[in-house]
C-alpha positions in Angstrom: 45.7 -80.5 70.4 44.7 -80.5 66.9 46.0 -81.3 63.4 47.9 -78.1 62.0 48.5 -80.5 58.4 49.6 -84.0 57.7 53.0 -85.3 55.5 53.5 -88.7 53.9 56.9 -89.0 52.5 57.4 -91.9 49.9 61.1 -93.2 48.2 59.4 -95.0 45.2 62.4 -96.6 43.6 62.8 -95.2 39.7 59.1 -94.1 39.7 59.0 -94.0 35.9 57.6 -94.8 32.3 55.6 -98.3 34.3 52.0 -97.0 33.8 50.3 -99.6 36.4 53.0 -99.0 38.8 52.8 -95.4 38.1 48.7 -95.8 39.0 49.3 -98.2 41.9 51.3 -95.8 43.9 49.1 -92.8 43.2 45.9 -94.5 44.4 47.4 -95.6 47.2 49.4 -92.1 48.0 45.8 -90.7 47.2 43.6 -92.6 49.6 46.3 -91.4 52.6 44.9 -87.8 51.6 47.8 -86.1 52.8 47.7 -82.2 53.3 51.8 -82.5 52.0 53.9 -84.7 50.5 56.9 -85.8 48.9 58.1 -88.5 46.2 61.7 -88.9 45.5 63.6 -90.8 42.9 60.7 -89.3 40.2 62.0 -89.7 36.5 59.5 -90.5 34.1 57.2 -87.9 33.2 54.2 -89.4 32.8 54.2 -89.6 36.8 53.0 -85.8 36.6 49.5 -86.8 33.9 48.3 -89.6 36.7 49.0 -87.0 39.6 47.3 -84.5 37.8 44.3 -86.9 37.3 44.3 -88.6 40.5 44.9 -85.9 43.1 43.1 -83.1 41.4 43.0 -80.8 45.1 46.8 -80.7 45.1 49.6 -78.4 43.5 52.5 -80.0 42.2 56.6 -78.6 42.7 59.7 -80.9 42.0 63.4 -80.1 42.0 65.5 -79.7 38.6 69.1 -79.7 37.7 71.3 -82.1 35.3 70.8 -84.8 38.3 68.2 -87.7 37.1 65.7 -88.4 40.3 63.7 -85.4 41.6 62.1 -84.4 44.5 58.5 -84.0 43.5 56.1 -82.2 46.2 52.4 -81.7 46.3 51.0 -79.7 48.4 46.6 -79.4 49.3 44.6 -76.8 47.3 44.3 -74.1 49.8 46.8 -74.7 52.4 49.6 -71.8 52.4 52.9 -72.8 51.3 55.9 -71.7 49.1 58.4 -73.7 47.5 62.0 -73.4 47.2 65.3 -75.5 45.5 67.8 -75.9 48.3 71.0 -76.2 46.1 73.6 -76.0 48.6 72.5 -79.4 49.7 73.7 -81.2 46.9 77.1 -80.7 48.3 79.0 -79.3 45.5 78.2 -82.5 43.5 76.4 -81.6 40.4 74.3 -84.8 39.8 73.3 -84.8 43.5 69.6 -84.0 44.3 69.3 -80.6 46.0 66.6 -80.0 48.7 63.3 -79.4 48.3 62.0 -76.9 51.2 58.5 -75.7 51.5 57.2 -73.4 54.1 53.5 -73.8 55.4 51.6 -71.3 56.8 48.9 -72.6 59.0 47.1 -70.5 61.8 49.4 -67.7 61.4 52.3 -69.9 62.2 55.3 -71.5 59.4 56.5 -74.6 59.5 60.0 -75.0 57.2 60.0 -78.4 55.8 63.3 -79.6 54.3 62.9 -82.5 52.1 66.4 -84.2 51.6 67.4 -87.9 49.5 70.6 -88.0 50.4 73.7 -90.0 48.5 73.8 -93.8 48.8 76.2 -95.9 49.3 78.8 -97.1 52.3 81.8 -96.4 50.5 83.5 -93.0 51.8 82.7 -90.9 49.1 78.8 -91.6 49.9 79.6 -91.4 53.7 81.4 -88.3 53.1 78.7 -86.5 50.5 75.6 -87.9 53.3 77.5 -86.9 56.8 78.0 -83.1 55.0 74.5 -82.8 53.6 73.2 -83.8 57.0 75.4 -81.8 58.8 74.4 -78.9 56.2 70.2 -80.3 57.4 70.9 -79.7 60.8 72.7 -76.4 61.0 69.9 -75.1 58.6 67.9 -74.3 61.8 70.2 -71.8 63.4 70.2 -69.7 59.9 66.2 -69.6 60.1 66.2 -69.1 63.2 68.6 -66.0 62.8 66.7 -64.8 60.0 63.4 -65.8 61.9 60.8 -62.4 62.2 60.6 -63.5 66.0 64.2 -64.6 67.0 63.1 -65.3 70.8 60.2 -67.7 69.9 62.0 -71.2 68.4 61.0 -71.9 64.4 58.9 -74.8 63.4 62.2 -76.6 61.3 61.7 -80.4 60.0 63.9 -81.7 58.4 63.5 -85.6 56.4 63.1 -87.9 53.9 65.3 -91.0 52.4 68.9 -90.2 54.2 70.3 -93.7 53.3 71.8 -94.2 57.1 73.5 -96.9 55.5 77.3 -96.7 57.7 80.0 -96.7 55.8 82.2 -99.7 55.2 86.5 -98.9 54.9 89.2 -101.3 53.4 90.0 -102.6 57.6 86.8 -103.0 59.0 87.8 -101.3 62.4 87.4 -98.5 60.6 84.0 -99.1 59.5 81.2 -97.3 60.8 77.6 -99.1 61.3 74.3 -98.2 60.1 72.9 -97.5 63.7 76.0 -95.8 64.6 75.5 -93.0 61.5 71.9 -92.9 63.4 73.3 -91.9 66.5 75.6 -89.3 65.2 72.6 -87.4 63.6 70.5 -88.2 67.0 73.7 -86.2 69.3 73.9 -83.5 66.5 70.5 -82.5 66.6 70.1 -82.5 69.9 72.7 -79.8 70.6 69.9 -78.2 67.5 67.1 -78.5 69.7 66.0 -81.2 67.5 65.1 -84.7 67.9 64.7 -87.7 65.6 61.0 -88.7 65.6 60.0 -92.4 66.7 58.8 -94.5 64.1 56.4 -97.0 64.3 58.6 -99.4 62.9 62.4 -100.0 62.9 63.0 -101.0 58.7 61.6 -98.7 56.2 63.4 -100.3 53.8 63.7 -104.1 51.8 65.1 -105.7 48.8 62.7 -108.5 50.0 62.8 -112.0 51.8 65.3 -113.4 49.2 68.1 -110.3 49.2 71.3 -111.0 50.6 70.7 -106.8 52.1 68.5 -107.2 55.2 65.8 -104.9 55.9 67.2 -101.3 56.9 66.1 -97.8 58.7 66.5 -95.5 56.1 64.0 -92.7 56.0 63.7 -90.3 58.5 62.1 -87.2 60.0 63.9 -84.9 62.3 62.0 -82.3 63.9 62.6 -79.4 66.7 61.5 -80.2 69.7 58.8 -78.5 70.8 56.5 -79.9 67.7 53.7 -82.1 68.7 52.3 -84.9 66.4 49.8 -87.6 66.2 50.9 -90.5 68.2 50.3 -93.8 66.5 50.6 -96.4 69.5 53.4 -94.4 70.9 55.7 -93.3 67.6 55.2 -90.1 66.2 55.9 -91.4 62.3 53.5 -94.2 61.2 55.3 -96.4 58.6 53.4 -97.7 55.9 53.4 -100.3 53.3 55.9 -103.7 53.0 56.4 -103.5 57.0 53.0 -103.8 58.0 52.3 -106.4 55.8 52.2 -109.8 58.1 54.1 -112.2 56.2 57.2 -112.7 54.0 54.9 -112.9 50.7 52.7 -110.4 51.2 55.9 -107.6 51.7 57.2 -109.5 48.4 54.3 -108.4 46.5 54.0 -105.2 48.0 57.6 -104.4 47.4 57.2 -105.6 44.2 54.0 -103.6 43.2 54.9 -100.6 44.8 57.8 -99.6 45.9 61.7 -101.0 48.0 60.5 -98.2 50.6 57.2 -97.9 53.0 55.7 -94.5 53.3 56.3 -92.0 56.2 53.1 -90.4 57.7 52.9 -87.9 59.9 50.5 -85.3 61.4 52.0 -82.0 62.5 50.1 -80.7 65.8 49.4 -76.7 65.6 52.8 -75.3 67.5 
């Protein structure tokens, strides 16, 4: 079956004001050549000039509000698509990032995307903020799907991005809940959705490095319904790029370092 359009999706940590960082990362997000993609935690603006300059075929949208990271998205020259600020995402918390969701068009069919960077942190104010924003993510596909043109025929909703499934830790720790568990909550929801959590082709997407006292950890995410297709890449539908491919401790060091505490998501969407 082939390629509808292709997504990389990219955390790079305080992307700001660090002009050969700022470069690094949009050479390398260039030679992907995605036909969509997201950065989050973008607050320098002199990210926009080297986009601009770098990835001339793409139109640019990000997210704004009093909060400091944004959701920037670009999106190919000539690919259908409309962009919209999800604010009921930030879940009533003013310096929370709201959602970034872009429709594409492709062969007559839309595909909703719902970027999301979701609050950090395992204390139970950060559990509390994520597990409502996801719970907000996931029920999203029953209002499009009520307000779908074609309510028999079951819309093209993907949801994901940096959800910090990070468990949350409590003052007795028989009350706390672990990363993986947090995974599996989100796994059971979306399956009553008709969704399903996309395999990735690795199991961290995220490191402080080989000297943190944090190990690696599966942050990022892409939730899908389930009748999408996509690319398989040696059996997982999400290729993970960057620090976890690298094959030793120093080289995902210096990548971490260069580039970024996250690897990159990539996807390709099959036509529906």
């Amino acid at each position: 079956m082939p390629t509808a359009f292709s997504v990389a999706s990219w955390n790079v940590e305080h992307f700001k004001n660090a002009p050969t960082r700022v470069g690094d990362v949009i050479t390398l997000l260039a030679s992907l050549n995605p036909d969509v993609f997201a950065l989050y935690e973008v607050e320098g603006k002199d990210v926009f000039g080297e986009l601009v300059a770098k990835m001339p075929g793409y139109q640019f949208h990000i997210t704004e509000g009093p909060q400091v990271q944004e959701i920037l998205v670009g999106v190919r020259s000539g690919l259908t698509a409309f962009f919209t600020q999800k604010l009921e995402f930030k879940a009533g918390a003013s310096a929370m990032r709201p959602g970034a969701l872009l429709t594409v068009t492709v062969g007559g069919e839309s595909y909703p995307i719902l970027f999301l960077h979701l609050s950090s942190g395992p204390d139970p104010r950060g559990w509390g903020l994520r597990d409502d924003m996801l719970e907000r993510a996931l029920e999203f596909r029953r209002t499009l799907q009520d307000s779908s043109p074609n309510p028999d025929r079951p819309v093209n909703y993907l949801f994901l991005g940096d959800l910090n499934t990070m468990g949350m830790q409590y003052l007795f720790k028989e009350n706390n809940i672990l990363p993986e568990v947090e995974v599996k909550k989100i796994e059971a929801i979306a399956k009553k959705r008709d969704m399903r959590a996309l395999r990735k082709s690795q199991p961290h997407t995220w490191s402080n490095g080989s000297k943190s006292k944090f190990k690696p950890s599966n942050l990022d995410h892409v939730i899908a319904a389930d009748h999408l297709k996509f690319t398989q890449f040696s059996g997982a539908d999400v290729r993970v790029l960057g620090w976890p491919e690298e094959p030793t401790a120093a080289a995902r060091d210096a990548w971490i370092k260069r580039f970024s505490d996250h690897g990159i998501l990539y996807f390709e969407v099959q036509h529906a």
